[in-house]
FIVO-371358 format. One record per residue (C-alpha): residue number from 0; x, y, z. Coordinates in steps of 0.2 Angstrom, whole numbers, plus 5000, padded with zeros to 4 digits. Layout:
<pts>
PT  NUM  X  Y  Z
...
</pts>
This chain:
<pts>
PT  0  5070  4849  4872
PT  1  5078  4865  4880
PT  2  5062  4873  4883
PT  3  5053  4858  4890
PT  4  5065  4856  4901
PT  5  5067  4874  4906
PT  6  5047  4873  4909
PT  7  5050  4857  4923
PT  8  5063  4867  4931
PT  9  5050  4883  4932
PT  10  5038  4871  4937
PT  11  5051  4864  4952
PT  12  5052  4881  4958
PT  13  5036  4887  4958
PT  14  5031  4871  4970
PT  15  5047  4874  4982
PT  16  5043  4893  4983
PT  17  5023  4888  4989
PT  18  5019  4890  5006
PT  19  5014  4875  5019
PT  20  4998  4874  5015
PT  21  5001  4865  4999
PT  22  4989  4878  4989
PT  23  4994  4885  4974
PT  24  5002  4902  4977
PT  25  4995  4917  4971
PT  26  5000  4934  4965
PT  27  4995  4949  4975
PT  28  4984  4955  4962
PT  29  4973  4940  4962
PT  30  4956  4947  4965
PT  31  4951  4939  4982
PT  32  4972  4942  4987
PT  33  4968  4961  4983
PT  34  4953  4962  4992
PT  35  4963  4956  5009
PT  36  4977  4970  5003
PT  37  4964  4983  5003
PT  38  4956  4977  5017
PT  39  4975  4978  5027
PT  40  4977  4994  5022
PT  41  4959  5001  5028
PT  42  4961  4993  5045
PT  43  4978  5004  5047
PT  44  4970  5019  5035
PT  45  4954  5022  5041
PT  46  4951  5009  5059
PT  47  4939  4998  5046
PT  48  4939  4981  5035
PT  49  4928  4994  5023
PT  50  4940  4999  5011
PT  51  4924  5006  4998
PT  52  4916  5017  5011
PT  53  4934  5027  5010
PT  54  4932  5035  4993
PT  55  4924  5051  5002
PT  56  4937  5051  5018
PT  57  4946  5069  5020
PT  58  4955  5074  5031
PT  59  4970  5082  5038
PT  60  4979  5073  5052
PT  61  4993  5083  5058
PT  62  5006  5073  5048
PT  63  5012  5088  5036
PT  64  5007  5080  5022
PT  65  4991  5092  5020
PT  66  4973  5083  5018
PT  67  4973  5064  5018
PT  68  4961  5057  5009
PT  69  4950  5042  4999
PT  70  4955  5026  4999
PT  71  4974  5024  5002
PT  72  4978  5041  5011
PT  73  4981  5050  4994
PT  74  4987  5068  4999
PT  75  4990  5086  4996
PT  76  5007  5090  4999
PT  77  5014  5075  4991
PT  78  5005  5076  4973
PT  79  4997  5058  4972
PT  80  4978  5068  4978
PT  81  4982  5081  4962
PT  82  4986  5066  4954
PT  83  4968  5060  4958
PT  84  4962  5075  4954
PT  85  4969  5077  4938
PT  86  4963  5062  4931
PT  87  4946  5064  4937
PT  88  4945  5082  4927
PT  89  4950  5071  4912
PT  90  4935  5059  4912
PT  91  4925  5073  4917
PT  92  4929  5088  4913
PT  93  4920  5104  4923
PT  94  4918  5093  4938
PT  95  4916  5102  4953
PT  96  4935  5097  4959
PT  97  4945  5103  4943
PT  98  4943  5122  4951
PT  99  4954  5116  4963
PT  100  4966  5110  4952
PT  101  4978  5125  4953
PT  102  4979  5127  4971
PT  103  4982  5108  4973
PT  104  4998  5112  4962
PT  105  5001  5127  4972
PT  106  5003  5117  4988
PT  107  5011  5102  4981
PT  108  5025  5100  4992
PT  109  5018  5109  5009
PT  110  5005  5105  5021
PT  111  4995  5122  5018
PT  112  4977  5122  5014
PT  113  4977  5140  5004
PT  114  4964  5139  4991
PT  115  4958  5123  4996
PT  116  4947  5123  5015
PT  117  4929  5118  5018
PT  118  4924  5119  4997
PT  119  4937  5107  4994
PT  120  4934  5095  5006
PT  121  4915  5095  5003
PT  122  4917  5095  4985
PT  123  4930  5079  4987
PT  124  4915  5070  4998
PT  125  4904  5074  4983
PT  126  4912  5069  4970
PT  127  4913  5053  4979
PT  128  4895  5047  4973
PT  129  4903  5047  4955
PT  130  4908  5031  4951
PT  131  4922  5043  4938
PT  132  4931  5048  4953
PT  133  4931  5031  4962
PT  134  4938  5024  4946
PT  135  4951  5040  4948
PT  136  4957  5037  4964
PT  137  4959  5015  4959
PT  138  4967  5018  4944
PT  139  4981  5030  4956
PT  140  4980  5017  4968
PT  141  4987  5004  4954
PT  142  5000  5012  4944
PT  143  5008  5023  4958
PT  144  5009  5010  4973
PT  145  4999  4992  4969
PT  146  5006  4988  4953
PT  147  5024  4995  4955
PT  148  5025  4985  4973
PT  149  5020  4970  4965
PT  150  5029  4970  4953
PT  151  5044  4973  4965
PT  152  5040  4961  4975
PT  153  5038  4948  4962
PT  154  5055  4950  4956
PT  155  5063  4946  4973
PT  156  5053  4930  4973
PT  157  5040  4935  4986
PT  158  5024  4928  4989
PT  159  5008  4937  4992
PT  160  5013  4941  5010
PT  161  5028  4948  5004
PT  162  5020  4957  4991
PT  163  5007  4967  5002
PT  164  5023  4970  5015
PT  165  5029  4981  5000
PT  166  5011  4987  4993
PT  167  5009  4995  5014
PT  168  5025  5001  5013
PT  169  5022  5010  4995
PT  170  5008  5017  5003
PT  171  5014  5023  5020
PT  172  5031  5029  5014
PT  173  5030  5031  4996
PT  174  5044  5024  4986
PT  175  5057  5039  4989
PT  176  5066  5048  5001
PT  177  5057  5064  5005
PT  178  5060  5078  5018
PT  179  5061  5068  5037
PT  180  5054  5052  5028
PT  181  5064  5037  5025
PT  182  5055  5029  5006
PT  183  5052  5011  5001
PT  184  5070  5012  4991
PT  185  5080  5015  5005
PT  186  5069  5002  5017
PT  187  5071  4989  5003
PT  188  5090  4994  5001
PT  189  5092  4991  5021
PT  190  5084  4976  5019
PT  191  5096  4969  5005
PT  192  5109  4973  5018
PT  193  5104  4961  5031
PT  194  5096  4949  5022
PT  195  5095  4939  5001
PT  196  5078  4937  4994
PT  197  5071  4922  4986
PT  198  5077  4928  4971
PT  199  5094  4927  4976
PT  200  5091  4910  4987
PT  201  5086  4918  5001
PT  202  5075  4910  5017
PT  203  5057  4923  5015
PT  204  5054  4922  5031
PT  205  5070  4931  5037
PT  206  5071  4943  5021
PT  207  5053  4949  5026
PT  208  5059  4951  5044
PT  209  5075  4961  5040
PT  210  5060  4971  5027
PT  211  5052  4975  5044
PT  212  5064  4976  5055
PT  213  5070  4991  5041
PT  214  5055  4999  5042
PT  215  5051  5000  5059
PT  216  5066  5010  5060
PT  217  5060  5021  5047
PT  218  5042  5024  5055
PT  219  5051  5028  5069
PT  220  5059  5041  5060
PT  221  5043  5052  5061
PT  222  5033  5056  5075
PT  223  5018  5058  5067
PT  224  5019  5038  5063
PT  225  5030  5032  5079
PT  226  5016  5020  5080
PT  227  5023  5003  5073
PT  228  5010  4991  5077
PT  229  5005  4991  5058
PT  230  5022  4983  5057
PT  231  5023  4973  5074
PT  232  5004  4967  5078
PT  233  4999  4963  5060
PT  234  5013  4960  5044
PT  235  5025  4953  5059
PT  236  5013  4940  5064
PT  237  5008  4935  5048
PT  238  5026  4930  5044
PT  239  5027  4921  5061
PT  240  5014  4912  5057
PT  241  5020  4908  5038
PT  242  5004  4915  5031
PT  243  5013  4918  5016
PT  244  4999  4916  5005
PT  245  4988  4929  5016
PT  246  4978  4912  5020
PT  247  4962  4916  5029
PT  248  4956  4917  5045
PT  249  4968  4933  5045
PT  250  4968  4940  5066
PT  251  4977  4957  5067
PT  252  4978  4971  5081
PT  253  4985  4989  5074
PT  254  4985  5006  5083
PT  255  4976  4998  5098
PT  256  4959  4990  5087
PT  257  4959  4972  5084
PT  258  4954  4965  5067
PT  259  4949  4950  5057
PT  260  4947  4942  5042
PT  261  4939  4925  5040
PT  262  4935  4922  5022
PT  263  4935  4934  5006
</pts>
């Protein structure tokens, strides 16, 4: 009896925590929500819905992280692109990349490019043909900022909007405090301050705007990101409009380009 009736009362909540629309709410990493999150992402990333055609983008854009690059913004300075690295060299050893793999340690931390230059960044674009490193660069993707935010976000009751808001923010600030940049931890913490989660009986709608209106402040923080239209013209206004399932048609605007998702 004790479990049956704990099972209708998970059943209750479930319904009440379910957007408008009546559908049954989904977890971020649902396939076709994921494909939306990546498709997010790329729009602010890379100025595209074309997440896929990002494995071979390299890059370094002035941010004093080093190269950005593939298909989150992985980098050298902040160890997530070694981390890339390091697990493409162990599913294929001798690859072109691994040769890179001590000066990647070496400026771990910096935004220099000693050791590193023109090979690397043409041997990063060909390793991208390699369906290995692709699988490389998901599997980082995952268990350093996907799975973890999820995760996060499931625990303080959110749906799959609120979820992506974390994923973004995992991938934009990483989840600690580091030199000049304010983490996920300390946005979430801010957060906490203004406003309760579901979880704790929270409204959604005014915990993900506290969530944002925290992170605005830490983009801010850094000139190289003052932009906060990724916050303001995209997340914000899918809150407003309580597409908190990420229901599609999707319309956007971020760093001046206007985007659109209509179906998965």
């Amino acid at each position: 009896m004790r479990l049956v009736l704990a099972a209708a009362a998970a059943l209750v909540l479930a319904g009440c925590s379910g957007s408008s629309s009546g559908a049954p709410e989904k977890s971020l990493d649902d396939p076709a929500k994921k494909a939306i999150a990546m498709q997010l992402v790329s729009s602010a990333e890379n100025s595209t819905l074309d997440w896929k055609a990002q494995y071979a983008y390299i890059e370094d854009i002035g941010d004093g992280r080093g190269y950005t690059a593939g298909i989150i913004g992985f980098c050298s300075g902040t160890g997530d692109m070694l981390m890339v690295v390091e697990r493409y060299a162990r599913k294929r050893p001798g690859n072109a990349l691994a040769d890179f793999l001590p000066a990647l340690r070496a400026v771990n931390g910096s935004d220099a490019h000693e050791g590193l230059g023109s090979a690397f960044t043409g041997a990063w674009k060909e390793a991208a043909k390699d369906s290995a490193f692709r699988a490389a660069q998901d599997a980082e993707r995952d268990s350093a900022y996907f799975d973890p935010a999820v995760e996060r976000a499931e625990a303080d009751g959110l749906s799959a909007l609120g979820q992506f808001i974390y994923y973004d923010a995992y991938v934009m600030h990483g989840y600690a405090d580091a030199k000049g940049t304010v983490g996920f931890r300390t946005i979430r913490d801010q957060a906490l301050s203004a406003a309760e989660p579901p979880s704790r009986g929270g409204d959604e709608e005014a915990y993900l705007n506290a969530f944002l209106d925290a992170r605005v402040s830490a983009i801010r923080k850094e000139p190289s990101h003052s932009d906060t239209s990724r916050v303001e013209t995209a997340q914000r206004a899918f809150v407003r409009e309580g597409k908190l399932q990420l229901e599609t048609p999707l319309a956007w605007r971020v760093y001046g380009e206007s985007f659109r998702i209509d179906h998965v």
